[in-house]
N, C-alpha and C positions, 0 to 999 in steps of 0.2 A: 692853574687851579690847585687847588689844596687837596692834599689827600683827604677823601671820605672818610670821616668815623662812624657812619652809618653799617650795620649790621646785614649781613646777607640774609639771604628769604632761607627762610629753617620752617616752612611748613610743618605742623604738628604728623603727617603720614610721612612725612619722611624722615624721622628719628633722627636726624643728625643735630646735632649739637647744637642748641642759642648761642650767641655770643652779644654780651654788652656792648653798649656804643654810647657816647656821648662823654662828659669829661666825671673829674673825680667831683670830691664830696664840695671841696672849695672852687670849684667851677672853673680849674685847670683845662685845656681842651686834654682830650685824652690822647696819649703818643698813636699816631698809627699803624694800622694793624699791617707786618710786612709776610709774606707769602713766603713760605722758601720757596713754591713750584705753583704758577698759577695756570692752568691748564684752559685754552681757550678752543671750544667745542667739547660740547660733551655727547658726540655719537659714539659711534662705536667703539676706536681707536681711544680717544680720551678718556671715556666712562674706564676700558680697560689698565687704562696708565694710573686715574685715581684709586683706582679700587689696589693695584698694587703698591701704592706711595703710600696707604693705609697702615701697614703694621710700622713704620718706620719713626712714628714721632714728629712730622713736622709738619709744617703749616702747609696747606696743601689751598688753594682755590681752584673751583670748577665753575665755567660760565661759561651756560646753559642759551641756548636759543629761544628753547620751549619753554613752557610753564609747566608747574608741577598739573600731572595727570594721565589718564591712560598712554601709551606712547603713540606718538604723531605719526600719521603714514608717510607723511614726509620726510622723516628721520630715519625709522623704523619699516623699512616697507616690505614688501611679499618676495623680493630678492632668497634666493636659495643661496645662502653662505656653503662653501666644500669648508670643513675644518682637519686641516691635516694632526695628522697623532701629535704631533709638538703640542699646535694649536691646543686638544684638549686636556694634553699633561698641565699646562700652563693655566688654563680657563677651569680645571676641576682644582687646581693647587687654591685658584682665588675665589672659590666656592661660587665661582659662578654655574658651571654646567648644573649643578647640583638644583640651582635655581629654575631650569628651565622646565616649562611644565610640561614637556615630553621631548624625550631623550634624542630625536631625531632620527636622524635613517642611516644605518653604517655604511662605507662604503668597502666591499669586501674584494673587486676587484675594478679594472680600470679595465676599460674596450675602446681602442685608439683604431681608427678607420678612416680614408678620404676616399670621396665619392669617384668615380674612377679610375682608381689605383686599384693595384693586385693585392697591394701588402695590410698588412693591419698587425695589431702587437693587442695580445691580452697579460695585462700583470692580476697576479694570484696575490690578496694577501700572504696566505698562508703557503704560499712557497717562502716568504721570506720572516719567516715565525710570527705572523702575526693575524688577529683575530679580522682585523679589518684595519684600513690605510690613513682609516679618518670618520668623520659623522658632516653629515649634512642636515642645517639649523634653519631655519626660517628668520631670516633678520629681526622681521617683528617679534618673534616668541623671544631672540636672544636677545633687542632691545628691553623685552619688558624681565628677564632674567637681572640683568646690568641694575636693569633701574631699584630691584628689591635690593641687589648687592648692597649700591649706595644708600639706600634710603639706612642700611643698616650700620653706615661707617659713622664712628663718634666722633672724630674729628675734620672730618671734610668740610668746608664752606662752599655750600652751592649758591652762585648767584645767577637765576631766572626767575623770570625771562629776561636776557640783556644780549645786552649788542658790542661786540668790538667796536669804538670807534679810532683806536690809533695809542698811538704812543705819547705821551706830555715830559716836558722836564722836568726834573726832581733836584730838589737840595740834599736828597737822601742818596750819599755814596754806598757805590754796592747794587742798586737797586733799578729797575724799570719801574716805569709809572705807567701803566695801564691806562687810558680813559675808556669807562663804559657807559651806555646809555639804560636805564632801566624804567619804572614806571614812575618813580620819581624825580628821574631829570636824569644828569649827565653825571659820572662820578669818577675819580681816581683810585686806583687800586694800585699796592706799591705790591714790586715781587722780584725777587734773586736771581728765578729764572721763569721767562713764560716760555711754554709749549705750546706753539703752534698745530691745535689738531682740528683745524676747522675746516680739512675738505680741502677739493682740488680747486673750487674757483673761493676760496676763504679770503680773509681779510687783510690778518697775520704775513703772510707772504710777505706782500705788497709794503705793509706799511716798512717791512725789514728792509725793502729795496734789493727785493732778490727778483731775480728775473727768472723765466723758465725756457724751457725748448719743449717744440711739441709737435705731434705727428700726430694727423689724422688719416686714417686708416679707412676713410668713407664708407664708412659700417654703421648700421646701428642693430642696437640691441634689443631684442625684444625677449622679455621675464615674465615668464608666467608659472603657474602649479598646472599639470597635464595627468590625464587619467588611462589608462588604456585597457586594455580588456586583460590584462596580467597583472600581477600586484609585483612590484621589484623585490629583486632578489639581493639585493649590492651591489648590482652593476652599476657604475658610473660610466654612463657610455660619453667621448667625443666624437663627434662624424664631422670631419672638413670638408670644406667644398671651395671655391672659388669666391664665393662672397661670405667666407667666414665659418665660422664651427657652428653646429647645432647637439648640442649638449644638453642631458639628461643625467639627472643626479637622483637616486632614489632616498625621497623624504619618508620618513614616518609613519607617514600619514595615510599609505598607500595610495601615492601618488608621487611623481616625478617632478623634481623643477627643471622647467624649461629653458633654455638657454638661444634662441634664435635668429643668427645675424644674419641680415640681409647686407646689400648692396646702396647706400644712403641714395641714390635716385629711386630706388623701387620702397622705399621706407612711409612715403604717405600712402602709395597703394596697397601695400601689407596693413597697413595700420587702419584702414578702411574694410576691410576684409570683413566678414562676418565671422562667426564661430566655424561654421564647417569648411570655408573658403579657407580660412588658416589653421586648420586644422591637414586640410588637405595637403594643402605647400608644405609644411614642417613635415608631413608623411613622406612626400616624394622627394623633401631634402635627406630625412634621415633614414627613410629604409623601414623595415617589418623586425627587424631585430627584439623589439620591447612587445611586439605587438601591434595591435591595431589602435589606432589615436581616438578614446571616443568624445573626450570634452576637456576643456583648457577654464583657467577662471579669468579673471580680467586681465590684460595685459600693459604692460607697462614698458615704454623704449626708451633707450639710452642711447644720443649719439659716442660712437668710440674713437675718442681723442684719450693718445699717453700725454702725460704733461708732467714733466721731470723738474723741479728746482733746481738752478744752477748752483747751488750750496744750501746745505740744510741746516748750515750754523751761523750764527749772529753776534752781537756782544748780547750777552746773559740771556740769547730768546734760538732757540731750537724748532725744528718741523720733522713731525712725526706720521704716520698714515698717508694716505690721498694727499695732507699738504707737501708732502718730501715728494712723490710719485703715484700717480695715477699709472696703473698699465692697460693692458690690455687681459681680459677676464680668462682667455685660454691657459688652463691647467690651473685655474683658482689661486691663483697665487695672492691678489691683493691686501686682503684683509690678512692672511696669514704672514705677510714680509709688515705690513705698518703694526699687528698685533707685537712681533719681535723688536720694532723700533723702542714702543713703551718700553717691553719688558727690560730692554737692555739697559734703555736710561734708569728705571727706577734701579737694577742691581749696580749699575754703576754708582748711584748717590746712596744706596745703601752701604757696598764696600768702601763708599767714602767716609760713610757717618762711622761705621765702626772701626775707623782706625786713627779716626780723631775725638776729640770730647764734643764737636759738633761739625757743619759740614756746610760750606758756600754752593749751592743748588747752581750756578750760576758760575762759578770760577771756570775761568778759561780752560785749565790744564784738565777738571773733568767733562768739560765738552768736546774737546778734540778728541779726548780719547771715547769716548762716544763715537763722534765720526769714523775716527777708525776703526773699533768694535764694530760697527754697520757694512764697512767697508766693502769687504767679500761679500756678505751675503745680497747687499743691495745691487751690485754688479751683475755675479748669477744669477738672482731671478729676473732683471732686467732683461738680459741678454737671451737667458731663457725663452721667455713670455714674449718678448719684437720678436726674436728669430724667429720664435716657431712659426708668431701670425704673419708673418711676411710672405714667410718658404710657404705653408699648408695654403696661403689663401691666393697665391700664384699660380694663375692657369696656365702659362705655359709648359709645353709638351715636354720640351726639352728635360724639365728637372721631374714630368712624372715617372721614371723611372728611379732617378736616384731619393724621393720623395717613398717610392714604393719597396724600397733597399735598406732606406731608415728604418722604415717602421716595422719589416719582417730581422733588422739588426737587432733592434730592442730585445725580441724575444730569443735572439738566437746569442748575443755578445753578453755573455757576464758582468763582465767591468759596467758597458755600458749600462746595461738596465739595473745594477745599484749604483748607477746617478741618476737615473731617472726616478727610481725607487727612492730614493736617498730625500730628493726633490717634492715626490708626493708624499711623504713622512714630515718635509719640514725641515728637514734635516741638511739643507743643500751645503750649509758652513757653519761654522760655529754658532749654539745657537745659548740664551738665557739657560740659568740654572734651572728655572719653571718649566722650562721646557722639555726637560729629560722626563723621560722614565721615573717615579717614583723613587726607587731605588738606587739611581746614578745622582742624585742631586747631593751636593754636597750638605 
């Protein structure tokens, strides 16, 4: 199929830029339009990668699942994001936090606990100079934040609502040929490099011929907003048990988000529960620490399957977010490590573009070096995030004591608890310029 000269949906609310289609004055077809960076999904991870490919000058495409309009619960949904301090150095650099229409809940310390162990570890921001360790966002508030960003970028090409359908040939060297599906049919899109950010069960993957490995962890997840007769203070409490952590994040909004994982055989009978039925259970899971539990909003599960790609590099096509690794949600690492995958790609093809008079989005030597920019940090929080949920959600006796050794270690072993600390900052390896401190960016 031919490349498309058809124009992306540039909706009049979303300020981004028209662009011409069709040919010139003497009815030439018009040359078409080539992407440096076409970025497929635009949730969370992607919107973030567009929004920094913005100040750089080049062709950038985003394609969209959705249609332009409020944000989809299905995209966007009641999920409590942990944003570690990197996370909001990086997210306030790209005027997004700025965007949110409330600032969310800080998290001023962390309360690590398993349900019959002796030990337990409290980390103090402000033992280790800081105001608080991170902010916890409401996915949907920080969806519809994302979406003002872009609506506000002059150069971006959003095409929604469309569809990945695969990869086509091109006579065009240098280049991936896109096929998308939209409301007018089927269409080609040429681009230098496409970003796979469409999630863990996405398209992209597959069509690249990358494989994955994957563990299931026979958990699922249940997200909710919970209330209790105390308004949070910054506490981010974890509390492990055997069938998984039950996690409480203080939002905003004076209210907690829930985080509650069962055991996947007890997952349709939790889910049938009533309000005070499961209300009760996450009480006797988590304990009286926060208070007494008086009402939860609707609830939402996840079965927890990690799903790792066997490579996150291609010729000229990369995987970022959920599409590189799904983990597992204990100690919120996820959005925080696929947020770093962008940020790292776009300063990579920035430090590229400025040291030549232009810049292959897509050249080999600056994707590997990608991969290995990622390297370290995608390892550690790997390794992190499995070990812990293996060791914490393991009843046997044997390791309750060296289980209950760790976590009175943390608060007692220096070194270690600024890796731990290091960890919930963000900080666990080298991380983007965006992501420092204001003042350390170069």
């Amino acid at each position: 199929m031919a490349a498309s000269s058809r124009s992306p949906e540039s909706a009049p609310r979303s300020g981004n830029a028209a662009f011409a289609s069709g040919g010139s004055a003497d009815g030439t077809p018009a040359e078409p339009v080539i992407h440096d960076v076409l970025i497929i999904g635009g949730g969370l991870v992607g919107s973030s990668l567009a929004i920094a490919l913005e100040p750089l000058g080049i062709t950038v495409g985003l394609v969209e699942a959705v249609a332009p309009g409020p944000s989809d619960a299905s995209v966007f949904d009641q999920r409590n994001l942990s944003f570690a301090e990197a996370t909001v150095n990086a997210l306030t650099a790209l005027g997004v936090m700025q965007e949110l229409a409330a600032a969310g809940g800080p998290i001023r310390r962390i309360h690590v606990s398993r349900r019959g162990d002796f030990g337990r570890s409290v980390l103090e921001a402000a033992d280790h100079g800081r105001s608080e360790f991170g902010r916890v966002v409401v996915a949907r508030d920080f969806g519809d934040a994302l979406e003002k960003r872009l609506a506000g970028l002059q150069r971006l090409r959003r095409y929604r609502p469309a569809r990945f359908l695969g990869f086509a040939d091109t006579a065009h060297s240098g280049c991936r040929a896109v096929r998308l599906a939209d409301a007018d049919g089927e269409r080609t899109e040429l681009a230098r490099l496409v970003v796979g950010a469409d999630g863990t069960r996405g398209a992209v993957r597959g069509a690249l011929g990358i494989g994955t490995s994957e563990h299931d962890y026979r958990q699922t997840l249940f997200v909710t907003r919970l209330r209790t007769d105390r308004a949070p203070d910054g506490t981010a409490y974890e509390r492990l048990g055997d069938d998984g952590p039950t996690a409480l994040l203080p939002r905003g909004d004076r209210h907690y988000g829930l985080v509650h994982a069962v055991a996947r055989e007890d997952a349709e009978a939790v889910a049938a529960l009533d309000e005070a039925g499961f209300l009760q259970r996450v009480q006797e899971a988590f304990g009286w620490r926060a208070g007494r539990f008086l009402s939860c909003g609707p609830r939402v599960a996840y079965p927890l399957v990690r799903v790792l790609a066997d490579r996150t590099l291609a010729e000229r096509a990369v995987l970022v977010g959920n599409a590189a690794q799904t983990i597992h949600p204990l100690g919120a690492q996820g959005f925080n490590l696929g947020l770093r995958d962008a940020l790292t790609l776009a300063e990579l093809i920035s430090n590229a573009r400025d040291a030549s008079a232009g810049v292959d989005c897509g050249d080999a030597e600056l994707l590997s070096a990608y991969v290995a920019a990622r390297a370290d940090d995608r390892r550690r929080t790997l390794e992190f995030s499995d070990g812990l949920a293996r060791v914490t959600a393991n009843p046997s006796e044997l390791l309750r004591p060296l289980r209950s050794i760790g976590l009175l270690a943390i608060d007692r072993l220096p070194s270690l608890q600024a890796e731990v600390v290091a960890g919930a900052l963000g900080y666990r390896a080298d991380v983007p310029a965006l992501c420092r401190p204001e003042g350390l960016r170069p």
